[in-house]
C-alpha positions in Angstrom: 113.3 118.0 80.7 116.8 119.0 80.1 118.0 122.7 81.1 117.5 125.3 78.0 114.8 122.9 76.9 111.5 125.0 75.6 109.5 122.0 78.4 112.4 123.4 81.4 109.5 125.3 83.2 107.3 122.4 83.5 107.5 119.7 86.4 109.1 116.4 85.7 105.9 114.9 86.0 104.0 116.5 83.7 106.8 116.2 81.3 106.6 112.4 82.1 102.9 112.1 81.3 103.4 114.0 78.1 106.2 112.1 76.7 103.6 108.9 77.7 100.7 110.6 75.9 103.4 110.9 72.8 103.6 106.9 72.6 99.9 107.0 71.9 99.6 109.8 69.5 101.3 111.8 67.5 101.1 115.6 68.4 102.6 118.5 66.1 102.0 121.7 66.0 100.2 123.6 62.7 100.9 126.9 61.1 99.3 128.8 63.9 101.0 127.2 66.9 97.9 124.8 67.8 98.8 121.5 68.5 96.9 118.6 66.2 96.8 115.4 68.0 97.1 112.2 65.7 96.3 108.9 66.5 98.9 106.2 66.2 97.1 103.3 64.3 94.7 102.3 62.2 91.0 102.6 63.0 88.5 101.8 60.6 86.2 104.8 59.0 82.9 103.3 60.8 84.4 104.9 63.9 83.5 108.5 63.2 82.5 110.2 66.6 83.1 107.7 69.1 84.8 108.2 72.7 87.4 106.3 74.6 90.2 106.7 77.6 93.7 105.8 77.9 95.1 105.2 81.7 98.8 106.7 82.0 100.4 105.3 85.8 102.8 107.7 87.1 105.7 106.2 89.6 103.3 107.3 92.3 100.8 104.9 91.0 98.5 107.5 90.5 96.2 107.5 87.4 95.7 110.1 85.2 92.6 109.5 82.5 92.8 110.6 78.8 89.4 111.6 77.5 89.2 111.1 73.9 86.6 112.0 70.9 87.9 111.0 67.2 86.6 113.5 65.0 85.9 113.2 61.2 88.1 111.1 58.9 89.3 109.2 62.0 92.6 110.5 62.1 92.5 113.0 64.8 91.2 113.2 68.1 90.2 115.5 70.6 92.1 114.4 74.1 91.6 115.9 77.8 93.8 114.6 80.2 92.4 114.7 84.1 93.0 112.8 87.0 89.5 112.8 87.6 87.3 110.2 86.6 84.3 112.0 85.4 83.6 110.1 82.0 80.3 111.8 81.2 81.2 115.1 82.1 84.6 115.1 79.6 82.9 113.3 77.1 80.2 116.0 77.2 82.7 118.7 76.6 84.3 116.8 74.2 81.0 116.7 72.1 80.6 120.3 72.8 84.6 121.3 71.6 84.5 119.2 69.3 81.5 120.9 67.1 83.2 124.5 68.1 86.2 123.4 66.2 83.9 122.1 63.4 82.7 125.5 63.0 85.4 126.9 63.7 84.9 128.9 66.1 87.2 127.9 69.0 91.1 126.5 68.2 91.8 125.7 72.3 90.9 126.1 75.8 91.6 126.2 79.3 90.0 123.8 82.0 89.7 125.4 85.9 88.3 123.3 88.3 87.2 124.7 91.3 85.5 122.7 94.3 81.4 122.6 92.4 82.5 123.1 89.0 84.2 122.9 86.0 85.1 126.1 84.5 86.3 126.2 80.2 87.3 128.8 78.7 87.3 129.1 75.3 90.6 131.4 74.0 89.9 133.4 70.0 86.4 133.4 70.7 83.8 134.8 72.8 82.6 131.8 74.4 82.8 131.0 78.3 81.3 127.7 80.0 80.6 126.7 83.4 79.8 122.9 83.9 78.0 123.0 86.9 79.1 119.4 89.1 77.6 118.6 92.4 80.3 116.9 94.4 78.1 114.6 95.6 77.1 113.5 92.4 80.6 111.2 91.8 79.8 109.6 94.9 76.9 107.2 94.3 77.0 103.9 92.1 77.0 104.0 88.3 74.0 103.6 86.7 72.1 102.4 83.4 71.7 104.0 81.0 74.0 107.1 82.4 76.9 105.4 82.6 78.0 104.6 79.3 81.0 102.4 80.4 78.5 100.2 82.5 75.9 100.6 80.0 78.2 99.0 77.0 79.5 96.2 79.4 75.9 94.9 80.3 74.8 95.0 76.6 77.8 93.8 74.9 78.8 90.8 77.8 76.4 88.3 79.3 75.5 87.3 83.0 78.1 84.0 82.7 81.0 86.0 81.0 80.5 88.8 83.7 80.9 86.9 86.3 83.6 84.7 84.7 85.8 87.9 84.9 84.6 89.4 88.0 86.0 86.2 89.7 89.0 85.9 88.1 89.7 89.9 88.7 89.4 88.9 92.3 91.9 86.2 91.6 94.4 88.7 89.9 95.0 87.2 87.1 96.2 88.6 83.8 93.5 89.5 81.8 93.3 91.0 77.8 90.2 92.3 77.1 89.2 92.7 72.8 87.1 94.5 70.9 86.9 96.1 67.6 85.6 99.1 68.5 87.9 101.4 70.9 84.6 103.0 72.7 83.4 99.4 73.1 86.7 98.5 74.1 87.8 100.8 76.7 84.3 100.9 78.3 84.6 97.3 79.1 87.7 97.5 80.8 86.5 100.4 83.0 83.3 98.8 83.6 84.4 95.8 84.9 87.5 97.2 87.3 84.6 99.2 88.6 82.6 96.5 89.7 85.1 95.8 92.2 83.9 98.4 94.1 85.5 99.6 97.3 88.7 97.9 96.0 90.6 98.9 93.3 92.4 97.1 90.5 96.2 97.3 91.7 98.4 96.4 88.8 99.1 97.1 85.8 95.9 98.4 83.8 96.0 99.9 80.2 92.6 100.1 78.9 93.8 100.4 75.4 97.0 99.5 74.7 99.2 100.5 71.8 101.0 98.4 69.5 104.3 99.2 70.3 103.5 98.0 73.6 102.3 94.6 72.9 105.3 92.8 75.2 103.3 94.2 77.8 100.6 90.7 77.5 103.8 88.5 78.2 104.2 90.3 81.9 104.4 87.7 84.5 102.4 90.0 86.7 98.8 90.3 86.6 97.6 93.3 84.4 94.1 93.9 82.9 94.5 95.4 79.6 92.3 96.1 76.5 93.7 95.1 72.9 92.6 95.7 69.9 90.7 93.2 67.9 93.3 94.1 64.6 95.9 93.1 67.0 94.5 90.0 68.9 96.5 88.0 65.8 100.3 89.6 67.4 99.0 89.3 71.0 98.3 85.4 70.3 101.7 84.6 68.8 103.2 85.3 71.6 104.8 83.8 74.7 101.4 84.1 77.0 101.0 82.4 79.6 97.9 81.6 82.2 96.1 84.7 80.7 92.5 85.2 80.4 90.8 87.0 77.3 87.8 87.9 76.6 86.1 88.9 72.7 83.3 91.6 73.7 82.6 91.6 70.3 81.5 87.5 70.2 80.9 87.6 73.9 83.2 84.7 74.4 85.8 84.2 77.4 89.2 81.7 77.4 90.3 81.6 80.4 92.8 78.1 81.4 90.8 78.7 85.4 88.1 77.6 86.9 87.8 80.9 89.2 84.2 81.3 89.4 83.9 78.2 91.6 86.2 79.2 94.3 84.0 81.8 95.5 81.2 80.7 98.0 78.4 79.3 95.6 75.8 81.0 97.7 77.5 84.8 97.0 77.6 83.9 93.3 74.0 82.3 93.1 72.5 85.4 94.7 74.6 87.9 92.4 73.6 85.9 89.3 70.0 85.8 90.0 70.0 89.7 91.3 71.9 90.8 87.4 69.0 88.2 85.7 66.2 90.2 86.5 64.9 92.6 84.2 64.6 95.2 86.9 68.7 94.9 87.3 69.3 96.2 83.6 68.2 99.8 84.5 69.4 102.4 87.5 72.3 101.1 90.0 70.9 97.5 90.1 73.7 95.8 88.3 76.2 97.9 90.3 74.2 97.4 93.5 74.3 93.2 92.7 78.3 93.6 92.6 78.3 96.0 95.8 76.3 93.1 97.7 78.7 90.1 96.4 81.4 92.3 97.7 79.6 93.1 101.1 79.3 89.3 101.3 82.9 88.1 100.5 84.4 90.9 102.5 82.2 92.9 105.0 83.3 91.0 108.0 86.6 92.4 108.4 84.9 95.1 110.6 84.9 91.8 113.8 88.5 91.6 112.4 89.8 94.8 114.0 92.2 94.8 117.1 93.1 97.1 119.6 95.5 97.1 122.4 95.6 100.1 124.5 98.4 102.8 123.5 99.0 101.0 120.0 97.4 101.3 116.6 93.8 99.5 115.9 95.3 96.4 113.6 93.9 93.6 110.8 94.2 90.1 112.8 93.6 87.8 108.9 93.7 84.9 111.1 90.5 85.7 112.9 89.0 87.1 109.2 89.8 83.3 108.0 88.5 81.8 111.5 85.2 82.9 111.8 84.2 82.7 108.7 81.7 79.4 107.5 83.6 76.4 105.4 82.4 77.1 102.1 84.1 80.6 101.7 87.1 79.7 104.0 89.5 78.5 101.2 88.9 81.8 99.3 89.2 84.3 102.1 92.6 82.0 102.5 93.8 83.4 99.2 92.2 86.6 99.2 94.3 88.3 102.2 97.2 87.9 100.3 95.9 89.6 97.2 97.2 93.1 96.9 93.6 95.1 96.3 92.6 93.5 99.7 96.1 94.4 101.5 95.3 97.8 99.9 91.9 98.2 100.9 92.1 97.4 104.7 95.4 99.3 104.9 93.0 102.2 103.3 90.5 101.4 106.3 93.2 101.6 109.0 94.5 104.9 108.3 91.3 106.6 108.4 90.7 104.3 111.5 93.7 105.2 113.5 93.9 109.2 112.3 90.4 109.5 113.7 88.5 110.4 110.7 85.0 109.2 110.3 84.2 107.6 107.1 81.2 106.6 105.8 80.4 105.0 101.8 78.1 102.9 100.0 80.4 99.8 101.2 80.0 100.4 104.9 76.2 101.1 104.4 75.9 97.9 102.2 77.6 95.9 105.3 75.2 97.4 107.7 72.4 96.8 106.0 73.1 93.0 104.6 73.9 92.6 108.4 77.4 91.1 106.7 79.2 92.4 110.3 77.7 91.4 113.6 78.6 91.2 117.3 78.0 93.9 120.3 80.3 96.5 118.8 78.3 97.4 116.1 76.7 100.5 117.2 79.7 101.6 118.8 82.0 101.1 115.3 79.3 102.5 113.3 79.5 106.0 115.6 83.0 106.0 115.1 83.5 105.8 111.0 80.5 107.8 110.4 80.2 111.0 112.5 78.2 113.9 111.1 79.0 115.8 108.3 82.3 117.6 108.0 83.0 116.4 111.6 86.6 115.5 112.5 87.0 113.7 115.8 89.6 115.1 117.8 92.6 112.8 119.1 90.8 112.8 122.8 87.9 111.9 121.4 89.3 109.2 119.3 91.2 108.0 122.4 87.9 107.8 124.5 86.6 105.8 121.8 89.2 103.6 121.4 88.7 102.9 125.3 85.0 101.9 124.8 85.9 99.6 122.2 88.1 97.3 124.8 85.7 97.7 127.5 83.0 96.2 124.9 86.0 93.8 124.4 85.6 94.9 121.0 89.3 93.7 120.5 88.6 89.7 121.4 92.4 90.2 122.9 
């Protein structure tokens, strides 16, 4: 913001994100100072009442959700921006905000999080809400039917398609995703980044994208981003090239690859069979599927670890590649080099090497699956999960790191 400017007091990042959240709506304020948020195309009237989310990237890479309800006529929209991920939980409030400003008898409101819960409050009215959020309730997997993002993707896409686009997400490919319906829509892009699970999507990802943006589907980088359907027609008649899309609305997938069979046919046999069984479609058990395919691909890089006294634990890919049986050999031979698995182990390392314990659903999964054998298992499984709110101290992490070579934990 320029000095003088009425936005001078604000950092330059939040005047970034704003000026992004401009290019998808239009926000002016009315006769009594409120802003009115607009949205910027077309949407047909049998979308009364339905949520979506926008991404916005900052140059830290760091994502910041926008939380959106369209109210009557279709041509405004409630919008919370957050950097936290809690879908339900905005989408709630938006419900809630939404009929106060029906009635009229809110016109804004202020969000304070604090470390349990949310806390809104309501200004020119008497109101006050506290959403009450266990911590420990954003840690587990998403589940059917409380997950609405998940919940949309397993109705709307089939077994096949699924796992059409969970392979070629682990290929990084460029992928446009198209629906006629923005809740639909945006659900499916989230749902499906989310099934790669402990890694994370690491390029470009718009989960709705505007039409003035629409150059974006020519990148020569691999991007996952949702389109839509009104536009598929201006997408197509453009330069693409090697992209993947897939029609939620007809369940159908182009794709020019043949992705799925260059993952070990016994990891995608299992996950197929696990999301066919009627006992998958409700609870974790189609998230739990994905979790064990990734277990399988990628749980072994625990015997990958190194350790040379007075230096840094290390990733050694040659031994990931080396010990690993024929069949999945040629994709783990591509898959170091992909960026969401560069990110991931670098992710592992740090907590590794600054001696905190870590422990998540991944680590538990490759424990249990027995996806990581050998000697040092006990041993590693001590050191990334120590008890609760426990922080191991650099001796300790130094006596451990001793252990580890005297178990010849580091093969060097």
């Amino acid at each position: 913001p320029e000095e003088g400017d009425e936005t001078s007091n604000i950092s330059s990042k939040e005047w970034y994100l704003q000026q992004a959240a401009r290019q998808y709506y239009t926000i002016s304020l009315d006769d009594g100072g409120n802003e009115t948020v607009g949205l910027n195309w077309k949407v047909s009237q049998g979308q009364v009442g339905q949520h979506f989310t926008f991404v916005l990237t900052d140059i830290e890479s760091k994502q910041r959700f926008g939380f959106c309800r369209l109210t009557s006529g279709c041509k405004v929209c409630l919008c919370i921006l957050s950097y936290l991920p809690w879908f339900e939980v905005y989408y709630k409030l938006l419900n809630t905000l939404g009929d106060l400003l029906m009635k009229e008898q809110v016109k804004s409101f202020t969000i304070f999080y604090k470390k349990q819960y949310v806390s809104i409050f309501l200004l020119t009215s008497l109101l006050y809400l506290t959403i009450i959020q266990q911590s420990d309730c954003f840690c587990g997997l998403p589940t059917i039917p409380e997950s609405r993002n998940l919940t949309e993707y397993f109705v709307a896409v089939d077994v096949n398609n699924m796992l059409q686009l969970y392979a070629s997400m682990l290929h990084e490919r460029r992928i446009i995703v198209t629906s006629s319906k923005l809740s639909t829509l945006t659900a499916c892009v989230h749902a499906s980044a989310a099934m790669l699970y402990p890694m994370f999507w690491q390029h470009i990802y718009i989960p709705v994208l505007p039409p003035h943006l629409l150059d974006y589907c020519c990148a020569p980088m691999p991007y996952v981003v949702g389109v839509h359907l009104s536009l598929m027609d201006k997408v197509k008649n453009k330069a693409l090239e090697d992209v993947i899309i897939l029609n939620v609305d007809t369940n159908t997938l182009e794709t020019p690859f043949d992705d799925l069979h260059s993952l070990p046919n016994e990891v995608i046999s299992s996950l197929k069979n696990k999301l066919k069984k009627q006992s998958t479609a409700t609870g974790d058990g189609v998230a739990r599927a994905f979790l064990k395919a990734q277990a399988a691909l990628f749980g072994s890089y625990r015997d990958s670890l190194r350790y040379k006294p007075g230096e840094p634990i290390t990733f050694c890919e040659e031994s990931y590649i080396a010990h690993r049986s024929n069949t999945i050999k040629h994709f783990l031979q591509n898959a170091v080099q992909l960026q969401l698995f560069k990110q991931f182990i670098d992710g592992r390392l740090e907590k590794l090497n600054t001696g905190r314990g870590f422990s998540d659903l991944f680590e538990e999964e490759i424990t249990a699956g027995g996806y990581s054998g050998g000697e040092n298992t006990a041993l590693y499984n001590a050191f990334v999960t120590p008890p609760l709110s426990y922080c191991w101290s650099v001796e300790e992490t130094q006596l451990l790191r001793f252990a580890f070579t005297k178990l010849n934990w580091s093969k060097s």
